[in-house]
C-alpha positions, 0 to 999 in steps of 0.5 A: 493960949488962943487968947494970949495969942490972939492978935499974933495968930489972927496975923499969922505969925503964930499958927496952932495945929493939932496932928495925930502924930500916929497918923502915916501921913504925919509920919515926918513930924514924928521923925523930925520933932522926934514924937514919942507921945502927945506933946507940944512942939514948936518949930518955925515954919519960914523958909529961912529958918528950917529945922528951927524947933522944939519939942516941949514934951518932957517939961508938959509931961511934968505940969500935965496935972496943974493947968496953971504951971502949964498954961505959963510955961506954954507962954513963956517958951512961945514968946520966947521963941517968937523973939 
């Protein structure tokens, strides 16, 4: 995804991090993205658009075995949710 996104991440519109979600301290993404196991989610984070988010754990769950199918619906829901 870093390379499909490069020029969007070295400009800041996109940013990728990587929490533990059983830490206590992340303890509010859990309960805002409701977290119940690794996943993906994406919320946007400019202050006009709070609670802007989602959560793709059911849909990666499904491809967690074809990398592929993964890699393209992970594209797919990021450019859609950047336009």
């Amino acid at each position: 995804m870093k390379q499909s996104f490069a020029a969007t991440l070295r400009e800041g519109k996109l940013v990728w991090r990587v929490l533990n979600y059983e830490a206590p301290e992340n303890a509010r993404f859990r309960n805002d993205y409701q977290i119940q196991s690794s996943c993906v989610v994406l919320a946007d984070a400019r202050p006009n658009r709070p609670g802007v988010a989602k959560n793709l754990q059911q849909k990666v769950e499904k491809l967690a075995d074809d990398k592929e199918g993964f890699q393209k619906y992970l594209r797919d829901e990021i450019e859609n949710f950047l336009k």
